[in-house]
N, C-alpha and C positions, 0 to 999 in steps of 0.2 A: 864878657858875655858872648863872645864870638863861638860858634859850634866848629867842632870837630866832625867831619860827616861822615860816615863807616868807619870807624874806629870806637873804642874801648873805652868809656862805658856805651851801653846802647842809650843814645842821644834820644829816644823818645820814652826812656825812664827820666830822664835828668830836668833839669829847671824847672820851666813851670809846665813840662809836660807829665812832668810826677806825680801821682796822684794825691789829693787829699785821704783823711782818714776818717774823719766824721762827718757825720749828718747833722745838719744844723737849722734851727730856725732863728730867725731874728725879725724883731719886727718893732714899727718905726722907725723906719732909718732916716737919718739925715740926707737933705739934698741942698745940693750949692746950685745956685741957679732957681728954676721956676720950671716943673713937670709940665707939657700940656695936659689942662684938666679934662679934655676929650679923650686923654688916652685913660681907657676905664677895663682892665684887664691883666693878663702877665704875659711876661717876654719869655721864652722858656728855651731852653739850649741840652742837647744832651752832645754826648761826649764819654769816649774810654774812659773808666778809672778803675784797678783791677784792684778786687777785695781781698785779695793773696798777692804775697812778693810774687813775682814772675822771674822766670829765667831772663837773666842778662841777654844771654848770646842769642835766644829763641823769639824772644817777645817781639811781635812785630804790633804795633799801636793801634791797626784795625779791631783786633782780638780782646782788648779789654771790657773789664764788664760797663755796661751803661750806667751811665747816671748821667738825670735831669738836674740843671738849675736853674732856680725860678725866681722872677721878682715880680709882684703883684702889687699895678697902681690904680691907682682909686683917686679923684676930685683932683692931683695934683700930689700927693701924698705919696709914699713906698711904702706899703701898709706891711709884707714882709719881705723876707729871702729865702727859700728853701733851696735845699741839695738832699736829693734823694738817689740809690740806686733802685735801677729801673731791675722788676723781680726776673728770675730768672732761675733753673735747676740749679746750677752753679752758684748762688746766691744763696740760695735756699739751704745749698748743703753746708755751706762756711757757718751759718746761722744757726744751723741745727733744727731747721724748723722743715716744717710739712714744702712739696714743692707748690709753686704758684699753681691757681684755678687754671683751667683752660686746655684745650687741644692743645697738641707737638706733635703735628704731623711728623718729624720726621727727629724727633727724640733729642733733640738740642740741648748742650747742657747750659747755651750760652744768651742773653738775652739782647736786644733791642741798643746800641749803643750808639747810631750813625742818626737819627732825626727821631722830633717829635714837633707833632700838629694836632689842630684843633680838628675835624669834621665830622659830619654827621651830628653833631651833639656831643661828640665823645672827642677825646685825649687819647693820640695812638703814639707810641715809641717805637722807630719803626728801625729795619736792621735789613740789609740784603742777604743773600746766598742762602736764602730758604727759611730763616725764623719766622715764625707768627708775631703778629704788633703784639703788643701786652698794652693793654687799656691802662691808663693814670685816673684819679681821680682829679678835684678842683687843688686838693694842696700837693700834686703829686706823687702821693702815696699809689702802689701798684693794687690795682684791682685785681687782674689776672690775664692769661692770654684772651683775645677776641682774635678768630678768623674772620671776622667782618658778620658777625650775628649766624657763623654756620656757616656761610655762602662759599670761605674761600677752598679751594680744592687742596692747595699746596703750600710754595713758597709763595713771597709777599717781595718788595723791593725797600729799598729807602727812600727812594725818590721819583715816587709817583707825580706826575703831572696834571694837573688841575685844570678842569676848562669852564674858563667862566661862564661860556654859555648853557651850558650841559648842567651844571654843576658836578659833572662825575670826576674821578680820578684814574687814569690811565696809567698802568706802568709794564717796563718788563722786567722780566723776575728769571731769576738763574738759582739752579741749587747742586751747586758742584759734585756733591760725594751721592749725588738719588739720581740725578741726571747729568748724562756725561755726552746727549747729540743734539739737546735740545733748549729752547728757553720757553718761554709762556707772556704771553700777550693778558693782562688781563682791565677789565674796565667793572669799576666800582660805581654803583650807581648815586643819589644824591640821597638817598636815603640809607648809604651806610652798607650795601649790599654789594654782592659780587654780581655784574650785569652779565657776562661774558668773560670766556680764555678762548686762547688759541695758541698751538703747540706752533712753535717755528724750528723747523730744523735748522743745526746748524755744524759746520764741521769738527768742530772741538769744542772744550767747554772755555770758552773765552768769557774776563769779567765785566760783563756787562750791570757797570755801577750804575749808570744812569741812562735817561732817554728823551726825545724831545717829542713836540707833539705839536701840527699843523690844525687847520681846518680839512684838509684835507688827509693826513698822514700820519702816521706813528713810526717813529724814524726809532729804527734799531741800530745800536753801535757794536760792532763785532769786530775786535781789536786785538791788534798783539800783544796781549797780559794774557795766557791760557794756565793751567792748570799742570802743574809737575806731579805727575804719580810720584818721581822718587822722593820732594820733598813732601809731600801729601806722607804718602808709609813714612816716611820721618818725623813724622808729628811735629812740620813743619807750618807756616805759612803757604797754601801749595801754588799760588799762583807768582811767575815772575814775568820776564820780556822774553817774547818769544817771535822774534825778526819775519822768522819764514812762514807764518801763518799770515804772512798782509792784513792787511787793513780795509775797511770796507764801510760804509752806509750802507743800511736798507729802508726803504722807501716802501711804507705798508698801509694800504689804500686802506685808510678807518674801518670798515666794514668789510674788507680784502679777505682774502687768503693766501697760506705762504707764498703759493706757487706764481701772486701775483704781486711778491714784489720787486722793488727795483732795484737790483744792488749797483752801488757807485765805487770804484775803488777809488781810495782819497793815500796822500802820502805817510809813508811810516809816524808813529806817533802814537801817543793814547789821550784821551780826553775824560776827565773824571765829569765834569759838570757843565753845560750848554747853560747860558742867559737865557736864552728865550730863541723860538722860531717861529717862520710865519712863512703862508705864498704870498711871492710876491705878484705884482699884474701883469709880470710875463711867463705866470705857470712855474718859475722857478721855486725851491725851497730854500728859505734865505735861514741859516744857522749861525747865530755867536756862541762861539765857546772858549774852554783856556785848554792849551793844546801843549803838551809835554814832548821831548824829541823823544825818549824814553821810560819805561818805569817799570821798576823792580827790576834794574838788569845788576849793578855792584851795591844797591843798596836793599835790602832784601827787608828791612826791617821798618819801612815808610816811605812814604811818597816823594820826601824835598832831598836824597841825596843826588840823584842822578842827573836830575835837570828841572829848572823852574819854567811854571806853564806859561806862555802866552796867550795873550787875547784876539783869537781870530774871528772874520766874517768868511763862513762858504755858502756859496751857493751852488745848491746842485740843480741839474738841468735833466728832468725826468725822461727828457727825448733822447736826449743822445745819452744819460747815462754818466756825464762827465760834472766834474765841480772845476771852480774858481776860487782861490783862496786869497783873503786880504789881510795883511796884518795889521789890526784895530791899534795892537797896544806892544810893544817887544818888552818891554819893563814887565817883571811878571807880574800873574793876577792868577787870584783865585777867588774860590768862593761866592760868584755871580751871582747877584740877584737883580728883579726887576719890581716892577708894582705890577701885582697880580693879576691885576683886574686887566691888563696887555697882555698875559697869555694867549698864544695861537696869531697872535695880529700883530701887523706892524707898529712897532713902538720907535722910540729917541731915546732913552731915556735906561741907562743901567749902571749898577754899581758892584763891587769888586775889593778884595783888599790886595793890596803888593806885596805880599812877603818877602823874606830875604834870610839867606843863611846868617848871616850876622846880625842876632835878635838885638845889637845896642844901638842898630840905624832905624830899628823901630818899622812896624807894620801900617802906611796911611792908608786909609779909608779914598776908594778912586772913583766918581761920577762918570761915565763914557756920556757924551751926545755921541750917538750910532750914527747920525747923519752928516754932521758937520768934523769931527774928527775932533772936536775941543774935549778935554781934560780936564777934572777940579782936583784938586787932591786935599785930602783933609791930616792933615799935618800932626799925631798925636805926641808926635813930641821922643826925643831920642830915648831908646830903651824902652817906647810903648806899643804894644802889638795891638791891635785891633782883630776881631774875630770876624764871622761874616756880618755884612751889614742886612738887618728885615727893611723891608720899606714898609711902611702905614700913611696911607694917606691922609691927607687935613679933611675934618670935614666940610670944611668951605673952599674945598678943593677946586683951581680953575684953572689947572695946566696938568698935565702928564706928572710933573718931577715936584707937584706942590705936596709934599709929604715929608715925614720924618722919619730918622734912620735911626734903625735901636739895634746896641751892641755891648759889647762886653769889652775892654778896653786891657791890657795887662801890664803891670807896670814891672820889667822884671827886676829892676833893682830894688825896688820897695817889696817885692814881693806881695804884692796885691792885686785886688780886680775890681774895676769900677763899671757901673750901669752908666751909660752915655746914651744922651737924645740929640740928633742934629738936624738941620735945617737943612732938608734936598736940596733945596733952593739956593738956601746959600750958606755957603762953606763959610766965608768970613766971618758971619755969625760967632763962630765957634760952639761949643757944648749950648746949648740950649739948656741943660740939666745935665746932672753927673751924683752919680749915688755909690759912695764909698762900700763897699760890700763887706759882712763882718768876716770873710777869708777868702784865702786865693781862689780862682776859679783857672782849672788846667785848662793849655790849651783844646780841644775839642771841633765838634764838626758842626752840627746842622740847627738851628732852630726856627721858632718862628714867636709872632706876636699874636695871643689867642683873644679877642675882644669878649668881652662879656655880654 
């Protein structure tokens, strides 16, 4: 089970990064263990799976098409499982059918693969570097694109930022081949709408995956992964490691303009996803994130050949313009999440999975205390990959971390994929519930847990 990393075949076609081939329902499934019967909704995960063989040498994992899998619980029960592809031109033409409802601002043949979430009332799939969400329904079937009910101007992001108080959603959005000095600031209102944009210049078109978001600030990441014209005209992957463009924060005063914000230069690196940020009460901005030395420099076709991320704390200091870096975790971690309802404020309380080149030592599930330096690890067992963990909290909820983690579990030598519920609180527990799935579920990126 051990990976070969840049070499022949291309290692994010192979095991259980390969895609399925059917769509499937099932329903009533078996559970070993006991659901909580509060949890009354579905966990839903989207992730590449390409509906055409792809090139070997070309395929880089960002690039396949979407699809959502879903499992839907009710009283204690798994009432079913779906796996749908999320619609898309691309989709639509394999299909032979008419293309998906909706704007394409900017004529994409490609859909939604990187996140889906619940807001506004609505089920959005969401995709960076310029796609429109495309709306889901309750069984995941594709409605059609939504720009946010008309409002959005452009591109969109993957991983917009939520603020609990506001309830709006905040992100920045890059669209590599329409814009090539700028990105877009935009804020979604709570009713579903686009509240505001703002153009940020910027020197190149660097990929700006994700972003964090203060009470105070909308912290831009402007990074060394920029954009190659010559693989771009190669009908390539067009972004890789690009040293000599530095590294940078910006620091953009919520209601700001470009001109006022703060840029920090921070050390070489790229950063796909930040846990959470917040001011702290000496004016600083306290950032966690998982921090790579490199990406896309010998491995051109995915994120884990060149170096696995760490778990860092920065704090940057809006006076003098400088940061301080701490390192939380050296063992890697990816896939950060926190409980929600701590966005923007100082939280303890986050979790992580550790990958590893070698899928037979198995992916555990990581708890951080932010404050105390302690570590849980939840132990799935050799050959078992864990995907990201969602938090959901109990409803009799009376501490920060009193919640449940729902995931997707991979067993690669069984060649399977299990629903797992665990206990924030306590790891020794073990599964709290575990729900055999009726087929494999590939590895994949982003989900969340949509309550009903």
């Amino acid at each position: 089970m051990g990976l070969l990393w840049n070499k022949k075949p291309n290692i994010y076609l192979g095991g259980n990064f390969s895609p399925v081939t059917e769509e499937i329902t099932a329903e009533n499934l078996p559970v070993v263990g006991e659901l909580p019967r509060e949890l009354n909704g579905r966990y839903v995960r989207n992730g590449p799976n390409p509906i055409t063989p792809p090139n070997n040498r070309t395929y880089h994992w960002f690039i396949g098409d979407g699809m959502v899998h879903g499992i839907r619980l009710k009283d204690g029960r798994a009432e079913w499982y779906r796996n749908r592809y999320v619609g898309s031109k691309q989709v639509s033409k394999h299909r032979g059918i008419a293309d998906i409802t909706g704007p394409n601002w900017n004529n994409s043949p490609h859909g939604p693969n990187t996140n889906v979430a619940g807001f506004a009332g609505t089920i959005w799939a969401t995709v960076e570097a310029g796609g429109c969400p495309v709306e889901l329904n309750y069984e995941l079937e594709t409605l059609g694109r939504n720009d946010f009910f008309g409002t959005l101007p452009g591109a969109f992001s993957a991983h917009p930022k939520y603020d609990p108080k506001t309830q709006e959603l905040h992100a920045m959005v890059y669209a590599w081949a329409e814009w090539r000095d700028h990105i877009q600031y935009v804020v979604v209102g709570a009713d579903g709408k686009v509240r505001s944009t703002l153009d940020i210049p910027l020197p190149g078109m660097s990929m700006v995956h994700d972003m964090s978001l203060t009470d105070r600030f909308a912290v831009v990441y402007d990074q060394p992964v920029t954009v190659s014209l010559k693989r771009a005209v190669a009908h390539l992957f067009p972004f890789c490691w690009d040293p000599d463009y530095g590294n940078r924060v910006g620091l953009l005063p919520r209601d700001g303009a470009p001109e006022d914000i703060i840029w920090i230069d921070v050390p070489l690196g790229y950063s796909y996803h930040p846990m959470n940020a917040f001011d702290d009460a000496n004016g600083n901005v306290v950032i966690d994130l998982c921090v790579y030395e490199r990406m896309f420099d010998q491995d051109k076709n995915g994120p884990f050949g060149d170096s696995l991320a760490r778990l860092e704390r920065w704090t940057l200091n809006p006076t003098t313009a400088t940061v301080s870096i701490q390192i939380v975790d050296e063992r890697p971690n990816e896939f950060p999440r926190h409980r929600d309802s701590m966005s923007t404020r100082a939280y303890r309380f986050g979790y992580t999975v550790s990958p590893s080149r070698d899928l037979a030592t198995g992916w555990p599930t990581i708890k951080h205390n932010l404050d105390t330096g302690e570590r849980w690890g939840f132990d799935h067992g050799p050959g078992r990959a864990a995907g990201e963990a969602v938090f959901v909290e109990k409803e009799d909820a009376s501490a920060e971390d009193d919640g449940w983690l729902l995931t997707f579990v991979h067993d690669l030598k069984a060649e399977s994929t299990e629903f797992v519920v665990m206990d924030a609180v306590d790891f020794d527990r073990g599964y709290v519930a575990k729900v055999a799935l009726p087929q494999r579920v590939p590895f994949g990126f982003h989900g969340n847990w949509i309550g009903d």
